[in-house]
C-alpha positions in Angstrom: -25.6 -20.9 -4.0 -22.5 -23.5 -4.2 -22.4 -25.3 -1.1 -19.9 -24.0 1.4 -16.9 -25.6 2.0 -16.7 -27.9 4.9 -13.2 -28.2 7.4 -10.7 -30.7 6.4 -11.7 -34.6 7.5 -11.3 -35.2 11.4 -8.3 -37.3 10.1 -6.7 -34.5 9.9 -6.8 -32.3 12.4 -3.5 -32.2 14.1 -1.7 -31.4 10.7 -4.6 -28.7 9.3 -1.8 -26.2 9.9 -0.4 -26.1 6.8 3.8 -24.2 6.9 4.7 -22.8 4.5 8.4 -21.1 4.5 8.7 -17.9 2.1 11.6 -15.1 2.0 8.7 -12.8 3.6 7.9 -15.0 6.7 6.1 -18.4 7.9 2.6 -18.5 6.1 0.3 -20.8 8.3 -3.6 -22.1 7.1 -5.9 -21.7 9.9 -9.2 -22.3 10.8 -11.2 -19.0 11.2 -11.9 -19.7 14.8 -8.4 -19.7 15.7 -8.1 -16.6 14.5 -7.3 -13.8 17.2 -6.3 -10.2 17.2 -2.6 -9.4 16.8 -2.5 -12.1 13.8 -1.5 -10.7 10.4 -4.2 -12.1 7.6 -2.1 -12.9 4.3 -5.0 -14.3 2.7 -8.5 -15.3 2.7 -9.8 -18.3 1.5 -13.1 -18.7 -0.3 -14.9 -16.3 -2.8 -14.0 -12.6 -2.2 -18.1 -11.7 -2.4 -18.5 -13.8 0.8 -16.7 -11.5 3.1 -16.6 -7.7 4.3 -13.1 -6.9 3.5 -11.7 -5.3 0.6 -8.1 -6.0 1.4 -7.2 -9.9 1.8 -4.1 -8.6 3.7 -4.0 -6.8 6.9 -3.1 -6.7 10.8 -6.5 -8.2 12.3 -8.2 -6.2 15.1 -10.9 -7.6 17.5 -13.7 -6.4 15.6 -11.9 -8.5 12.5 -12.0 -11.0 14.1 -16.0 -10.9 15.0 -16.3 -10.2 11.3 -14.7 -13.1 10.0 -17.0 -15.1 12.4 -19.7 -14.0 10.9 -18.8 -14.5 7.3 -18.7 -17.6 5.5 -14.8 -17.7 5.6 -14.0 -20.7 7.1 -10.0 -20.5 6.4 -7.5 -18.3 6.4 -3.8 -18.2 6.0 -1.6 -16.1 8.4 2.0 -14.6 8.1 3.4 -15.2 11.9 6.9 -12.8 10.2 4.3 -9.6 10.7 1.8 -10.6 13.7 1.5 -13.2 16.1 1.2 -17.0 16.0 -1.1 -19.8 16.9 -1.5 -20.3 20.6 0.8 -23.2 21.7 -1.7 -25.2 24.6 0.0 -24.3 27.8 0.4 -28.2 29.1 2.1 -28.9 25.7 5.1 -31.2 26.8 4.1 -31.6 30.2 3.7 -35.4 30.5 7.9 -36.3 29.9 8.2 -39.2 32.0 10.5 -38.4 35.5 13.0 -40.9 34.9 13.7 -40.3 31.6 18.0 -40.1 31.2 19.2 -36.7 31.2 20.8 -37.8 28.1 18.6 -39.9 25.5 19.5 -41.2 22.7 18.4 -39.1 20.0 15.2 -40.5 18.7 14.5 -41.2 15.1 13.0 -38.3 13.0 9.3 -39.2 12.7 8.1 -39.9 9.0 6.4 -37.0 7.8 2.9 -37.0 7.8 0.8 -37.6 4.7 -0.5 -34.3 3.0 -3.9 -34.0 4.0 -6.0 -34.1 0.9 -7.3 -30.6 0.2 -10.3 -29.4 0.4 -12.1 -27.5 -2.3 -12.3 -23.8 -1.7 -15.0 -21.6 -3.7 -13.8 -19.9 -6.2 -12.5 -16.3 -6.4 -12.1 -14.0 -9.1 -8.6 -13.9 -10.9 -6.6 -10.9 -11.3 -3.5 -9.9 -13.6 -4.4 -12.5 -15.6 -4.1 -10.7 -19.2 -1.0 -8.9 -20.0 -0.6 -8.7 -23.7 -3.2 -5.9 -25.6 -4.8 -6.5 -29.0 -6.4 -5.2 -32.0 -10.1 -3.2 -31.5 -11.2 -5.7 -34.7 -10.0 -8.6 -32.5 -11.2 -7.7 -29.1 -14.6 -6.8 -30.3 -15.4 -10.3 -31.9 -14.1 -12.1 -28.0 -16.7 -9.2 -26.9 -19.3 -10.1 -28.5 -19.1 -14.0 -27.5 -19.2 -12.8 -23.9 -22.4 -10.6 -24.2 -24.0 -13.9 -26.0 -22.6 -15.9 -23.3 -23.3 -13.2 -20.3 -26.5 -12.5 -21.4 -27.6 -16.2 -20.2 -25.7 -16.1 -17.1 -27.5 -12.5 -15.7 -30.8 -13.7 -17.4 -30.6 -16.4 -15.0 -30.0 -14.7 -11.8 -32.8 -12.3 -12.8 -35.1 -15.0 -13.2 -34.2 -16.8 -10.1 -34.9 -13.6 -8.0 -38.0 -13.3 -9.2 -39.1 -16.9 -8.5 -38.1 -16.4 -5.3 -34.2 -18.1 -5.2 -31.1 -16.1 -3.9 -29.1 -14.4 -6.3 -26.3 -16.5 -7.3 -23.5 -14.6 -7.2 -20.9 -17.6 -7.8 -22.3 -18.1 -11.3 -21.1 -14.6 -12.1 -17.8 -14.7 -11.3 -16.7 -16.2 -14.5 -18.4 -13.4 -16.0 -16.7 -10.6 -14.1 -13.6 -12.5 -15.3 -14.3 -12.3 -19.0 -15.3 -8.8 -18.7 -12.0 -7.9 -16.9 -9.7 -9.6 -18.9 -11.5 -7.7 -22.2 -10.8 -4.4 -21.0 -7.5 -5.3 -20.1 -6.9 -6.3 -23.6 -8.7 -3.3 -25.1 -10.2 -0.8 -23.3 -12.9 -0.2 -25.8 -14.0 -2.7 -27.6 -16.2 -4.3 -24.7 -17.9 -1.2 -24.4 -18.6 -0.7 -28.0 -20.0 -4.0 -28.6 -22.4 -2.8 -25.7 -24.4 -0.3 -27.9 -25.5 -3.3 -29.6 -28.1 -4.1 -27.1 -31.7 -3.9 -28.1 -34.3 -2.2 -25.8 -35.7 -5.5 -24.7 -32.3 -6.5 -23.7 -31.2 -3.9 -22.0 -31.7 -5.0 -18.7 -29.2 -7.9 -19.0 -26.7 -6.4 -21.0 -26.7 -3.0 -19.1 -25.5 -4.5 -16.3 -22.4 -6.3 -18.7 -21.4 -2.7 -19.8 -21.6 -0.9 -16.9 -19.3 -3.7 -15.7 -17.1 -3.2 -18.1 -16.9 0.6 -17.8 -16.2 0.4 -14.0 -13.5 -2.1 -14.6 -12.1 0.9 -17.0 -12.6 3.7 -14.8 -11.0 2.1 -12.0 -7.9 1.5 -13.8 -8.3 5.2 -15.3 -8.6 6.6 -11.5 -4.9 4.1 -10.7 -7.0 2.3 -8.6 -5.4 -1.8 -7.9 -6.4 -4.8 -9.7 -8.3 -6.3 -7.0 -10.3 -3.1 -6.4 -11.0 -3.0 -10.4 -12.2 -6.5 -10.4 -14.2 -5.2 -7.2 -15.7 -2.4 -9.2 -16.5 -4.5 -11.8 -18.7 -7.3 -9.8 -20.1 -4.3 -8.3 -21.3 -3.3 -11.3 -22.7 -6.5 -12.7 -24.7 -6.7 -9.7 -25.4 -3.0 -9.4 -29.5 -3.7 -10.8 -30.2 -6.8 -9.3 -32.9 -4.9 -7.5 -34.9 -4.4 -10.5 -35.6 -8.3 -10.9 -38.6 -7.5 -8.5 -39.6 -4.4 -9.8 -42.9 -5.3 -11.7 -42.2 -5.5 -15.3 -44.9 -3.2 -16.7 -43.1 -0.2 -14.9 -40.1 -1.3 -15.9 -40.8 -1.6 -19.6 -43.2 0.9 -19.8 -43.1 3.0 -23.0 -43.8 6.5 -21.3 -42.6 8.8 -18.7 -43.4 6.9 -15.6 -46.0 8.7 -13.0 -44.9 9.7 -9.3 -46.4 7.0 -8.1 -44.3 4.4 -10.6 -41.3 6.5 -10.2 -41.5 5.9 -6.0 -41.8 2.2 -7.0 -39.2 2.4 -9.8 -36.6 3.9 -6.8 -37.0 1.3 -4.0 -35.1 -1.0 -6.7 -31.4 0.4 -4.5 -33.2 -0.6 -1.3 -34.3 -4.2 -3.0 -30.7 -5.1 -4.5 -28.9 -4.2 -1.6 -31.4 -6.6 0.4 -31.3 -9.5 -2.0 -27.3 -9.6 -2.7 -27.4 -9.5 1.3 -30.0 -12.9 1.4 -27.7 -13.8 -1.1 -24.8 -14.1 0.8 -22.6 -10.9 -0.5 -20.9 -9.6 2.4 -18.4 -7.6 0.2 -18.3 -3.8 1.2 -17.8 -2.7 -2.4 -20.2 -4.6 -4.2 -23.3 -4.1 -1.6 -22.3 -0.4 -1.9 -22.3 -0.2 -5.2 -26.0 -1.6 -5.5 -27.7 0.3 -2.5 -26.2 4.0 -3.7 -25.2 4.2 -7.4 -28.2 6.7 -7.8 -26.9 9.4 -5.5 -26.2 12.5 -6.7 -23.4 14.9 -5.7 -25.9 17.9 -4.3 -28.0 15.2 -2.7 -30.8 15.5 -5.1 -30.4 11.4 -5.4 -31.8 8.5 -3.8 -32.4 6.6 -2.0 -30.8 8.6 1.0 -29.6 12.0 -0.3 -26.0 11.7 0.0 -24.3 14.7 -0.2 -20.5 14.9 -1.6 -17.7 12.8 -0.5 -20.6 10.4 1.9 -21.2 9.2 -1.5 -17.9 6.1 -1.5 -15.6 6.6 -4.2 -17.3 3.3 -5.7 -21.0 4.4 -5.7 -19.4 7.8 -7.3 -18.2 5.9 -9.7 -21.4 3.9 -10.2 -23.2 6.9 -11.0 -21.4 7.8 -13.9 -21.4 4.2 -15.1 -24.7 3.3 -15.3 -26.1 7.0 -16.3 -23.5 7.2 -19.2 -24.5 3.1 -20.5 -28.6 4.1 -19.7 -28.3 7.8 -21.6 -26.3 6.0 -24.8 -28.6 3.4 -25.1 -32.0 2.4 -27.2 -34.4 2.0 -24.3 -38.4 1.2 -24.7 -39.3 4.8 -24.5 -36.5 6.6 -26.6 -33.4 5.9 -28.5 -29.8 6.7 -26.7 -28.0 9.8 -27.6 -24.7 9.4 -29.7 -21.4 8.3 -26.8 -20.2 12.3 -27.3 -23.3 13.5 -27.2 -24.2 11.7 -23.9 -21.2 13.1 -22.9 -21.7 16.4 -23.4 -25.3 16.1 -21.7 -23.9 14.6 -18.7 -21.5 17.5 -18.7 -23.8 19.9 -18.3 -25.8 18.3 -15.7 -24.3 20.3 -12.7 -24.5 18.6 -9.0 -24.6 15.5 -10.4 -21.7 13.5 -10.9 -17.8 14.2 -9.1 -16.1 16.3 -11.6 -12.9 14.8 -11.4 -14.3 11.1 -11.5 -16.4 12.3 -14.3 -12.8 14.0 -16.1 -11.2 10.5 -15.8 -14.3 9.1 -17.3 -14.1 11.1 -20.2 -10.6 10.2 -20.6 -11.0 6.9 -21.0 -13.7 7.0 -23.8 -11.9 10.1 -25.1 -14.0 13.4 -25.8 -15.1 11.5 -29.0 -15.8 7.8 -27.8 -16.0 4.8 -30.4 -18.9 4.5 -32.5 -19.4 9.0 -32.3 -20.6 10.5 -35.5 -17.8 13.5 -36.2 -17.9 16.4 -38.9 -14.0 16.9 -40.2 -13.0 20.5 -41.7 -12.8 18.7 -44.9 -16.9 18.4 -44.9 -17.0 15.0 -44.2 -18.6 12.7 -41.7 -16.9 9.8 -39.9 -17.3 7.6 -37.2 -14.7 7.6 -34.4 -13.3 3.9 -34.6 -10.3 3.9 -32.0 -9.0 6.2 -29.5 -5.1 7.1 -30.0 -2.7 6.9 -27.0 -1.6 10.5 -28.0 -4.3 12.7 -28.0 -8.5 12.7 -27.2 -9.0 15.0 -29.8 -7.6 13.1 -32.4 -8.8 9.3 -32.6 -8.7 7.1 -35.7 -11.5 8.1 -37.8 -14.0 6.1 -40.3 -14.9 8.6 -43.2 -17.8 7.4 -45.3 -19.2 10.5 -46.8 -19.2 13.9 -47.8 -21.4 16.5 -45.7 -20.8 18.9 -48.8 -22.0 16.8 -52.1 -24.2 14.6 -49.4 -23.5 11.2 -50.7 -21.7 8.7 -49.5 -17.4 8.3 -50.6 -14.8 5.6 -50.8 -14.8 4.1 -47.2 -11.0 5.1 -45.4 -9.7 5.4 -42.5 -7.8 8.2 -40.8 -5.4 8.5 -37.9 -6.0 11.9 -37.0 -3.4 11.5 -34.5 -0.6 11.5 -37.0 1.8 14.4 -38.0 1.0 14.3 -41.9 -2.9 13.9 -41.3 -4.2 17.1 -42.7 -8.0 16.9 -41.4 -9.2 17.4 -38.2 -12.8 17.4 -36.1 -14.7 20.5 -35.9 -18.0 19.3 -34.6 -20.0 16.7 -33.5 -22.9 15.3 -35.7 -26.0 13.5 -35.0 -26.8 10.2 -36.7 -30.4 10.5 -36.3 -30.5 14.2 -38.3 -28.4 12.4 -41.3 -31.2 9.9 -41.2 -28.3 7.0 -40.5 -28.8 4.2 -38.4 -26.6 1.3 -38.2 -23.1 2.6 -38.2 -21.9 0.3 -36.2 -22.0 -1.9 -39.3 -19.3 0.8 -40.6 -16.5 -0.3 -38.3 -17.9 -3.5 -36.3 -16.4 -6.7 -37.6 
């Protein structure tokens, strides 16, 4: 882990209050230990995985206060408008000498104190930062650069779990960043670049993509920035437990017996432990890991939630990762075609939150990138961009004809528009045409 940030220099300490005057009160930068209840918290310094709290602004309670003791927050900046101030020492101004003039002359203004120099403050994950959308074409080649870049980066903390380090959850927040600002720019081209992966990648690069689709649903759901950014840490991290989950059950080829399967579900249990040694205090993020295989009937593990005891977040979580495993190539069977794993997760009753699951599907649309589609003209395309307008009519790929079976001039269709004249009328399955590759078809 980065080292953690030590107090400003002795030097310093009778100006570490740093006033700042703003049109919504006096912000003031504390230490955390003089930090008391009745204070209003306008911000907290250091990286967001480091403590409890999912909002950085809030009236602070006596149990707050005990929590921010026990974090790694060392500063903290205070709005003394909405709650109350630092505690002025009661024998300030008590040693005026007695036979001072009732009248002094006024004393010159003191010289205003050097700035302490600041001290460096782990980093914290950026939000807002991308306003302006772009091409799928576009987006997909930045998407691809941060899946060879990402895979390093969770390769590495993966590795050092299993050699017995702490997860390093500072080194991913660049990651989360890039994965954030993606989806802001298009919502999916991150994900399609994830059906890429290769079975022996999967590991890494599942947890990229389920990162990315949390990051998505959240927004989908109207849920704010800094919980989406949440979400999407929580589910980079969501696996970590597998790094000690021996390898040969992990990869195995087969259906795994009871006894692997019992071992093959502690991995919950063992990433909510290590992101804990690691230093995560983050309520969203340890959350995510230690319940993102409940179920709604309570048929899940490890602990059986039932309903709304499953958080919003590990609700989430579930559809996620079950959606990125079910559409992917793993060692023991290829993934299912993005609407056909939709339509299996549909019927899978008890499982997922129906109207977290609805929001899902609106997001990818009913027909998500990269799905194989039948049009009433008898021929097949692949579904290459969602349209704003309507989920049943994305931009289509057509490539060849289901009637004379052979392959036709490559165009593209925008179902979506008023003088298209085709339309979907089923979905089709790669593997029965005997095609593989289509992302080759629309990937640049």
């Amino acid at each position: 882990m980065l080292p953690i940030v030590r107090r400003a220099a002795a030097s310093v300490v009778d100006s570490s209050l740093d006033i700042v005057h703003s049109r919504a009160g006096m912000l003031r930068t504390i230490d955390s230990d003089q930090l008391r209840p009745g204070m209003y918290v306008d911000k907290l310094l250091g990286a967001w995985v480091h403590h409890p709290f999912w909002k950085t602004s809030f009236l602070v309670d006596s149990d707050d206060v005990d929590k921010i003791h026990d974090s790694r927050i060392e500063q903290l900046v205070i709005d003394t408008a909405r709650g109350l101030d630092v505690e002025v020492p009661a024998n300030a101004g008590a040693h005026a000498e007695p036979d001072a003039p009732s009248s002094p002359e006024p004393a010159p203004a003191p010289a205003a104190p050097e700035p302490p120099e600041p001290a460096a403050k782990p980093r914290s994950v950026r939000t807002n930062s991308v306003t302006a959308q772009v091409g799928i074409e576009a987006e997909v080649l930045r998407a691809r650069r941060i899946f060879e870049d990402g895979r390093d980066t969770v390769e590495a903390m993966f590795r050092d779990v299993r050699l017995g380090r702490t997860v390093d959850t500072e080194a991913a927040l660049p990651l989360v960043e890039a994965i954030n600002d993606s989806v802001l720019r298009h919502p999916q081209a991150l994900i399609s670049v994830a059906r890429l992966k290769t079975a022996d990648d999967y590991t890494y690069l599942h947890s990229m993509a389920v990162a990315g689709l949390m990051s998505g649903l959240a927004r989908q759901l109207g849920l704010p920035e800094a919980q989406a950014v949440e979400a999407a840490m929580g589910g980079l991290l969501h696996d970590m437990g597998k790094a000690v989950t021996p390898l040969e059950i992990l990869n195995k080829p087969g259906r795994l017996t009871t006894e692997e399967m019992d071992v093959m579900r502690q991995h919950p249990l063992d990433g909510h432990r290590l992101l804990v040694a690691g230093g995560v205090q983050n309520a969203v993020v340890l959350e995510i890991s230690l319940h993102h295989h409940e179920k709604m009937d309570g048929s899940g593990y490890p602990h059986q939630l039932v309903g709304e005891n499953i958080s919003l977040m590990s609700r989430m979580g579930a559809v996620c990762d079950v959606y990125d495993a079910i559409s992917s190539d793993r060692p023991y069977k290829r993934g299912w075609d993005p609407a056909e794993s939709l339509k299996q997760m549909a019927s899978w009753k008890g499982h997922f939150d129906p109207a977290i699951f609805q929001a899902f599907v609106r997001r990818l649309g009913i027909y998500p990138v990269g799905s194989l589609v039948r049009l009433e003209s008898q021929k097949l395309a692949v579904v290459i961009e969602q349209t704003p307008d309507s989920l049943l009519k994305p931009k289509v790929r057509v490539f060849y004809s289901a009637k004379l079976r052979s392959h036709v001039l490559v165009q593209d269709i925008d179902l979506s528009r008023p003088d298209s004249q085709d339309r979907i009328v089923q979905m089709e399955s790669p593997s029965e045409w005997g095609f593989r590759d289509l992302e080759k078809l629309w990937l640049p």
